[in-house]
Wavefront OBJ file of the C-alpha trace (Angstrom):
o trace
v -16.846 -13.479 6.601
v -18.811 -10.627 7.723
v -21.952 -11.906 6.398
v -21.595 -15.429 8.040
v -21.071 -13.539 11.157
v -24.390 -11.839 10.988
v -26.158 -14.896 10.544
v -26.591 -16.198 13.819
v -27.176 -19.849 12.884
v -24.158 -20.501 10.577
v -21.879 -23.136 11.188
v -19.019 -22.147 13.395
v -16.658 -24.714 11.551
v -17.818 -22.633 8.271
v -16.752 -19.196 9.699
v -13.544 -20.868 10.500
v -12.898 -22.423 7.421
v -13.168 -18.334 5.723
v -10.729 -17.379 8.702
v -8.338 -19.827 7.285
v -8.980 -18.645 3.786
v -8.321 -14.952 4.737
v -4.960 -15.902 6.781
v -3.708 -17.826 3.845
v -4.373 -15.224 1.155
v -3.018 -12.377 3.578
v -0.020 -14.462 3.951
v 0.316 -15.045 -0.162
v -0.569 -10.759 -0.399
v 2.706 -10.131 2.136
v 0.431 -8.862 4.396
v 1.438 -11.141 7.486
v 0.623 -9.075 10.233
v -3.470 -9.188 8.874
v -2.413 -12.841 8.123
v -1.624 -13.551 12.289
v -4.439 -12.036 13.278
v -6.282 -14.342 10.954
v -5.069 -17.273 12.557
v -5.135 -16.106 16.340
v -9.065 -16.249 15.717
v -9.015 -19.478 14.124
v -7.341 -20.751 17.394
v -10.050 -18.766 19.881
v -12.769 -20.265 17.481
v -11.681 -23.672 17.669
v -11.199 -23.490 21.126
v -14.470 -22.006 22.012
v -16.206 -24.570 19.571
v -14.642 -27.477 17.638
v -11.883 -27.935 20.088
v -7.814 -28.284 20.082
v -8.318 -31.677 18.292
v -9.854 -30.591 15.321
v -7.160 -30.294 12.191
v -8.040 -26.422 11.418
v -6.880 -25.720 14.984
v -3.205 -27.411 13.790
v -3.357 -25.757 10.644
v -3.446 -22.236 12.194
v -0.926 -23.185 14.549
v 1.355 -24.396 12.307
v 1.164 -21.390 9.754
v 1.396 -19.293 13.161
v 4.559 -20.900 13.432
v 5.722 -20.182 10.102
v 4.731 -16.449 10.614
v 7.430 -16.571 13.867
v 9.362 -18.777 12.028
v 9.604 -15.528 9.640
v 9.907 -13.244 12.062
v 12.911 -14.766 13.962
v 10.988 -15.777 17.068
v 12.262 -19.320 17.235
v 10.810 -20.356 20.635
v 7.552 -18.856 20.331
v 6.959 -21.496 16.617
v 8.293 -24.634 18.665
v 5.523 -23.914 21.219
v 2.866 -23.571 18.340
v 4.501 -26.346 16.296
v 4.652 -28.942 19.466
v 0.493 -27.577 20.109
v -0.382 -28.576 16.357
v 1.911 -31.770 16.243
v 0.123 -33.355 19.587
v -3.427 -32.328 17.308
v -2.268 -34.022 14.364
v -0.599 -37.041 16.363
v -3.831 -37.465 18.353
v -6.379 -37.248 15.077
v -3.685 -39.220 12.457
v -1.350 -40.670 14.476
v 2.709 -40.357 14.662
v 3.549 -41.580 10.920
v 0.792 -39.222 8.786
v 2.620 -36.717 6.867
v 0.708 -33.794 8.402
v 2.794 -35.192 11.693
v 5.792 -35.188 9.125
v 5.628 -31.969 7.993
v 5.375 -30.786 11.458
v 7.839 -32.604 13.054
v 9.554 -31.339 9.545
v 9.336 -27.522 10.709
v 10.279 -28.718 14.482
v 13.649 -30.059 13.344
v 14.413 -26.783 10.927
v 13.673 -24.852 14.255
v 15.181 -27.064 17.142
v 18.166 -26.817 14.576
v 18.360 -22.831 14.302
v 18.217 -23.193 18.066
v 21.426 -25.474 18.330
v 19.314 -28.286 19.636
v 21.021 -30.760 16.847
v 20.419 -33.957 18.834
v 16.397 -33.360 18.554
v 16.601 -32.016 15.405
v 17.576 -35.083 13.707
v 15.648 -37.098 15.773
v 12.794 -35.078 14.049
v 14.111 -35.266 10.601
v 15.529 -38.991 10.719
v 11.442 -40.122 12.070
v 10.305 -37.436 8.931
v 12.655 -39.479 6.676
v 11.118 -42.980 7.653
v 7.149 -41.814 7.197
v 8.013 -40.265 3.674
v 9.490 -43.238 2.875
v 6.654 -45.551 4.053
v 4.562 -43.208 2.092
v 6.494 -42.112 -0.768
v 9.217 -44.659 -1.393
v 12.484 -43.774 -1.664
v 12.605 -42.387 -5.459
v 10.332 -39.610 -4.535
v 10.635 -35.486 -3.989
v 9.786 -35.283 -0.369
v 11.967 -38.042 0.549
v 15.051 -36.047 -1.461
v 13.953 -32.875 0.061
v 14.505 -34.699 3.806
v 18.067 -35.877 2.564
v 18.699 -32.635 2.040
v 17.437 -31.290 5.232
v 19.298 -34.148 6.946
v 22.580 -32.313 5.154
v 22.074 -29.075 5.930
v 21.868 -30.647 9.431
v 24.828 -32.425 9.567
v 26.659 -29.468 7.770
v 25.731 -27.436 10.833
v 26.860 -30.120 12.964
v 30.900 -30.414 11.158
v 29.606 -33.860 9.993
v 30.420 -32.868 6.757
v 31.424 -36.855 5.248
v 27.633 -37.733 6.211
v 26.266 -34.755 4.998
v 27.446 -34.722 1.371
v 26.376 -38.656 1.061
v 22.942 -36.828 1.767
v 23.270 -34.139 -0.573
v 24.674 -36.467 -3.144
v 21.818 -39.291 -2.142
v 19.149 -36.224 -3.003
v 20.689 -35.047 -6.151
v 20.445 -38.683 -7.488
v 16.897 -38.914 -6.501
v 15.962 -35.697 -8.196
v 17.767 -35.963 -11.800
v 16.135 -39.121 -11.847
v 12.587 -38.020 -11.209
v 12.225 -34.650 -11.740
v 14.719 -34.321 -14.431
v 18.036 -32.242 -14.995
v 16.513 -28.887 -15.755
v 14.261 -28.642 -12.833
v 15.143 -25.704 -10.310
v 14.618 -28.756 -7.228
v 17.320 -30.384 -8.986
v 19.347 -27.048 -9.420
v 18.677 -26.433 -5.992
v 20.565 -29.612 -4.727
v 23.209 -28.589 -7.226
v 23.595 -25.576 -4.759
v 23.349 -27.015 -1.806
v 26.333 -29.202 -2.704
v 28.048 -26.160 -4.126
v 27.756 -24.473 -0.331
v 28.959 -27.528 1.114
v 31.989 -27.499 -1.246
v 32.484 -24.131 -0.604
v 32.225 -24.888 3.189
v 35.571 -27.173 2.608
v 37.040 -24.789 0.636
v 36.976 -26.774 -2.416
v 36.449 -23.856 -5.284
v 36.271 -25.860 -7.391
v 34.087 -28.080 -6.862
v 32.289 -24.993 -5.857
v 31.861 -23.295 -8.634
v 30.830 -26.230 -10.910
v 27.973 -26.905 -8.537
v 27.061 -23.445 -8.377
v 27.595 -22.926 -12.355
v 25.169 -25.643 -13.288
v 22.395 -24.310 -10.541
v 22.746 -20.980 -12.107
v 22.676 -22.070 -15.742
v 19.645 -24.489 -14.353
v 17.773 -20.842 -13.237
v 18.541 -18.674 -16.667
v 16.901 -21.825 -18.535
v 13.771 -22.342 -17.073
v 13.282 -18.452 -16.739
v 14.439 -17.740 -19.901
v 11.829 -20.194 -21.615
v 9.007 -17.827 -20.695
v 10.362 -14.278 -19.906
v 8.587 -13.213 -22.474
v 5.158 -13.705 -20.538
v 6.535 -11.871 -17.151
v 5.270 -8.762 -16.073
v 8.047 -5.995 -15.573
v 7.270 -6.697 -11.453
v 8.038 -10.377 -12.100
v 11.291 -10.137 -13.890
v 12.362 -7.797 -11.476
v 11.835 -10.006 -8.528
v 13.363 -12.812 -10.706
v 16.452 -10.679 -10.839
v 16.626 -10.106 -6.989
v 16.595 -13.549 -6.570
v 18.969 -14.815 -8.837
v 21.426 -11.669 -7.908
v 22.522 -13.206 -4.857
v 23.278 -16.350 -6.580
v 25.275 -14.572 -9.160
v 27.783 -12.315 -6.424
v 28.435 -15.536 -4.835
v 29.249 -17.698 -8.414
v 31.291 -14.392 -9.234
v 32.820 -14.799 -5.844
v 34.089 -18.435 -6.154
v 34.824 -17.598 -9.688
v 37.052 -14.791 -8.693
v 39.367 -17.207 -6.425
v 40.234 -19.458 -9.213
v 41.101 -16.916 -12.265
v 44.579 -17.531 -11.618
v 44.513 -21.118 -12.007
v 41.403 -20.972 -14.969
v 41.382 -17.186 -16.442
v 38.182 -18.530 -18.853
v 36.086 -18.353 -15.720
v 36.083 -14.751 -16.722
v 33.985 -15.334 -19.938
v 31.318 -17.345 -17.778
v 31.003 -14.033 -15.087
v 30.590 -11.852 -18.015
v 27.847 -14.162 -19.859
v 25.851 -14.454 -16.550
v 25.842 -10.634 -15.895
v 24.693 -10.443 -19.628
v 22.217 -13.178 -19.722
v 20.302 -11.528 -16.382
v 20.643 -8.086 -17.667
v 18.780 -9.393 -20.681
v 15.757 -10.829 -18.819
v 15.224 -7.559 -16.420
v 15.704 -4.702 -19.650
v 13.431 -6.762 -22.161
v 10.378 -5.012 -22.506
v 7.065 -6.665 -24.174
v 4.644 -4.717 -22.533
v 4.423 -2.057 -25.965
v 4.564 -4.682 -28.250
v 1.674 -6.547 -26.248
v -0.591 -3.411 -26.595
v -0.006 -3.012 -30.110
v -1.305 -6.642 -30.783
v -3.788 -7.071 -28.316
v -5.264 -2.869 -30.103
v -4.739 -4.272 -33.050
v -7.588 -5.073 -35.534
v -5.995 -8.013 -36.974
v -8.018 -10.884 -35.250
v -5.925 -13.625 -36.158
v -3.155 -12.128 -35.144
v -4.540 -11.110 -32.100
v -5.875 -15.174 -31.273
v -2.152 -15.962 -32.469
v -0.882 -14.309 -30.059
v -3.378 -15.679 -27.355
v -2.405 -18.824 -28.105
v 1.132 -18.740 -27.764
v 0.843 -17.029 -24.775
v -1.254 -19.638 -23.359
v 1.396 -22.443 -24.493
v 3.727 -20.293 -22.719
v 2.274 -20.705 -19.286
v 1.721 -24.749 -19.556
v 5.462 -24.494 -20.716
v 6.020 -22.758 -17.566
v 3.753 -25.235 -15.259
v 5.394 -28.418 -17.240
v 9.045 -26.826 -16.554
v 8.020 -27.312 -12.358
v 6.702 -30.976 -12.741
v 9.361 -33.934 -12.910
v 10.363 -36.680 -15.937
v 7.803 -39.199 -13.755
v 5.382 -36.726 -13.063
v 5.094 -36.011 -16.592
v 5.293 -39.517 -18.281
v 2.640 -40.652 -15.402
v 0.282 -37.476 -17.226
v 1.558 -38.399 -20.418
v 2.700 -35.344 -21.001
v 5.163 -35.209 -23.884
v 7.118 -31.995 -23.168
v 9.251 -32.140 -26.472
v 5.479 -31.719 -28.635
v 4.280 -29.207 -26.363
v 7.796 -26.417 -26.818
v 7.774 -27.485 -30.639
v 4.115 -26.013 -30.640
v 4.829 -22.812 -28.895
v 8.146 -23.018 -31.399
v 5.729 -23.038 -34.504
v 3.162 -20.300 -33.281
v 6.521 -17.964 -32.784
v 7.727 -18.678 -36.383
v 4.261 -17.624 -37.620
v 3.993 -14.514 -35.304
v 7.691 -13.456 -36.276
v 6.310 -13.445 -39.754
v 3.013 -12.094 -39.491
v 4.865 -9.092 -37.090
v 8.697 -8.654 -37.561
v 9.191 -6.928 -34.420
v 7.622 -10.163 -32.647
v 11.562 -11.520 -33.028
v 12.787 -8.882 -30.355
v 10.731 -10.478 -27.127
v 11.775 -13.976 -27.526
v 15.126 -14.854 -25.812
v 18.266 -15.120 -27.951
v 20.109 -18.390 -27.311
v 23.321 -16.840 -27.889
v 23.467 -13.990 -25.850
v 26.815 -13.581 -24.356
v 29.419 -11.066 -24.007
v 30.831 -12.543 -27.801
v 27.542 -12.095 -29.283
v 27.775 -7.987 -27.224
v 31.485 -7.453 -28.593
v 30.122 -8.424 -32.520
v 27.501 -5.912 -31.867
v 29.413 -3.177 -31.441
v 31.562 -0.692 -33.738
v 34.873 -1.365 -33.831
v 35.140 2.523 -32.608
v 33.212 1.625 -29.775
v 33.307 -0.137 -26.251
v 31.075 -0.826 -23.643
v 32.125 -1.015 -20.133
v 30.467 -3.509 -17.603
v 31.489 -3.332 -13.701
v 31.037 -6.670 -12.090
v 30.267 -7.071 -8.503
v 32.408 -9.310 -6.599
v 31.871 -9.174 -2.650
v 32.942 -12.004 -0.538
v 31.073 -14.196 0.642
v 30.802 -16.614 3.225
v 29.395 -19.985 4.276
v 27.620 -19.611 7.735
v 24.004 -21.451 7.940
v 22.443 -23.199 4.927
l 1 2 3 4 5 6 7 8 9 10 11 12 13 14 15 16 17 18 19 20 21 22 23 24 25 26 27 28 29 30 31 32 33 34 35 36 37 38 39 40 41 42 43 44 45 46 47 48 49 50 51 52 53 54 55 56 57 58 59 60 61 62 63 64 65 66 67 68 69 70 71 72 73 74 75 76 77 78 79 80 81 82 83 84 85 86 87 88 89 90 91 92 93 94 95 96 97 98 99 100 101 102 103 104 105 106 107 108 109 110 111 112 113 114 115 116 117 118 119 120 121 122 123 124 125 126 127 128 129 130 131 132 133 134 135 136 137 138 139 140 141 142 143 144 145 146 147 148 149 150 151 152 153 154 155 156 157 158 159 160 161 162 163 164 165 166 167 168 169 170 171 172 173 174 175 176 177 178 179 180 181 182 183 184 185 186 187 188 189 190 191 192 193 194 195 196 197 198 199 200 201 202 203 204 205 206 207 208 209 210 211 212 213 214 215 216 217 218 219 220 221 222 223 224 225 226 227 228 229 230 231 232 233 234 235 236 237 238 239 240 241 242 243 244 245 246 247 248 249 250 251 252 253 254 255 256 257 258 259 260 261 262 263 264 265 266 267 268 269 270 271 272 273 274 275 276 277 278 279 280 281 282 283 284 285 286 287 288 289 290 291 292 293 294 295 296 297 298 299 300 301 302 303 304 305 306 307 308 309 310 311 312 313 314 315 316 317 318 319 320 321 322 323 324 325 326 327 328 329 330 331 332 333 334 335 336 337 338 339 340 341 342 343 344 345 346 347 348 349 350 351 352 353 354 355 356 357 358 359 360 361 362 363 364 365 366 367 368 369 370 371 372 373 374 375 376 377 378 379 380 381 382 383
């Protein structure tokens, strides 16, 4: 940036473009405040060169609006959101899905601030373009249904909203498949809802099979996380787990085996955060046995297209011809061979049956092992 600045006949669009860069990867490195200011001089550039209608101008008003978004200042990210939609309107016209996804953001804010009506004025005009672009059977569209729901959750329209939740959890177990987080993710939503009618039941099946959706996929390639990453995988799956244990809690009377399924989740988490690989990593990667040392490369690698396979959908990955089943069987057969080579390989790969049987077997029968479980009430207030 600094070095296109000094050069006094470079492009203005070009310095823009690496003002756009730098607010982006600010805003990936947390660092939002660096991030605005990013932004605010991608604005003053376009204004002072390439003008209000050109798309970077949107852009950084739009992820301006995010920032506020994140920040809590509602009105200020309508005002930039209504500045980049008129942009985008004026350079695509009303049914492009840059308009969408603005118009998208517009209705998540005009919702926070109680304006409903607008809101789903926004989101119903969102749901026609992505289907005019998309079709129906397609992961933006679902993702609007579900909008749409949390909508008319907020609203007490509750009989309209779960036909949207439902509608979206359809769309998503057919094209992404039923071990996708977007499809565990409507699972929730649906579980919230529930909750919100004080079905428990209903409740915690929804919020069971989101959770069990989660340990899967994270399970699959733990074993590749830095120490950081499992950590922050724990934070986010914690609050998920107080409020399962929560509905849980209300129905022991009526289903005391709920118990088992607390227990098995606090194990299975625990699991993921206290396995360490890190040592046994060093060892391999110091070691002078090369072809153990390219075994291990390789499996690692299969890992992470495991873990980019596990975020694309059924479609998505028959359009790529991707078969998924070949690709785990692989990673399956480089494990056997590393387990063999290095017996100690065994104690980084995640055991299927880890539950709080599988603890109680492991134990003396002069021992016990005590495990407090959390259980806080919660509450349904905005989705």
């Amino acid at each position: 940036l600094e070095i296109k600045r000094w050069i006094t006949y470079e492009s203005g669009i070009l310095i823009i473009e690496t003002l756009n860069d730098l607010g982006i990867l600010y805003d990936n490195l947390g660092n939002y405040e660096k991030s605005k200011e990013m932004f605010n001089e991608v604005v003053e550039k376009c204004e002072q060169t390439v003008g209000i209608t050109h798309q970077f101008y949107a852009t950084a008003k739009n992820n301006l609006a995010t920032l506020a978004i994140r920040d809590g200042e509602f009105d200020l990210a309508k005002e930039m959101l209504l500045a980049a939609l008129t942009t985008y309107q004026k350079k695509y016209g009303d049914e492009h899905p840059l308009s969408a996804n603005t118009m998208n953001n517009l209705a998540r804010v005009e919702r926070v601030l109680g304006n409903y009506e607008l809101a789903e004025s926004y989101y119903l005009k969102v749901l026609g373009i992505d289907e005019k672009f998309y079709g129906k059977m397609h992961p933006d569209y679902a993702t609007t249904l579900i909008n749409i729901g949390v909508l008319y959750s907020d609203m007490g329209r509750e009989k309209e909203a779960e036909s949207y939740y439902l509608e979206s959890l359809a769309i998503r177990k057919e094209v992404l498949g039923e071990k996708h987080p977007e499809y565990g993710s409507a699972l929730e939503h649906l579980g919230l809802h529930s909750l919100a009618l004080k079905d428990e039941t209903r409740a915690e099946e929804y919020f069971r099979k989101a959770i069990e959706i989660q340990i899967q996929q994270i399970a699959s390639i733990f074993p590749i996380l830095t120490e950081s990453e499992k950590e922050i995988f724990y934070s986010s799956i914690k609050e998920d787990i107080d409020r399962y244990n929560y509905v849980a809690y209300q129905l022991l009377n009526e289903n005391p085996e709920l118990i088992k399924t607390i227990f098995d989740f606090q194990i299975k988490t625990k699991s993921i955060l206290f396995h360490s690989s890190n040592a046994l990593k060093t060892r391999i990667q110091t070691s002078t046995d090369d072809d153990l040392i390219q075994l291990y490369n390789q499996w690692q690698s299969g890992k992470k297209v495991l873990a980019n396979y596990y975020q694309m959908g059924v479609k998505q990955l028959t359009d790529h011809n991707i078969n998924l089943d070949e690709s785990e069987a692989e990673v399956e057969r480089l494990e056997k061979i590393l387990v063999q080579k290095l017996a100690e390989f065994k104690k980084i790969l995640p055991q299927d049956n880890e539950n709080w049987q599988s603890v109680s077997e492991a134990i003396a029968e002069d021992e016990a092992i005590v495990e407090m479980v959390r259980v806080r009430e919660f509450k349904v207030s905005n989705q």
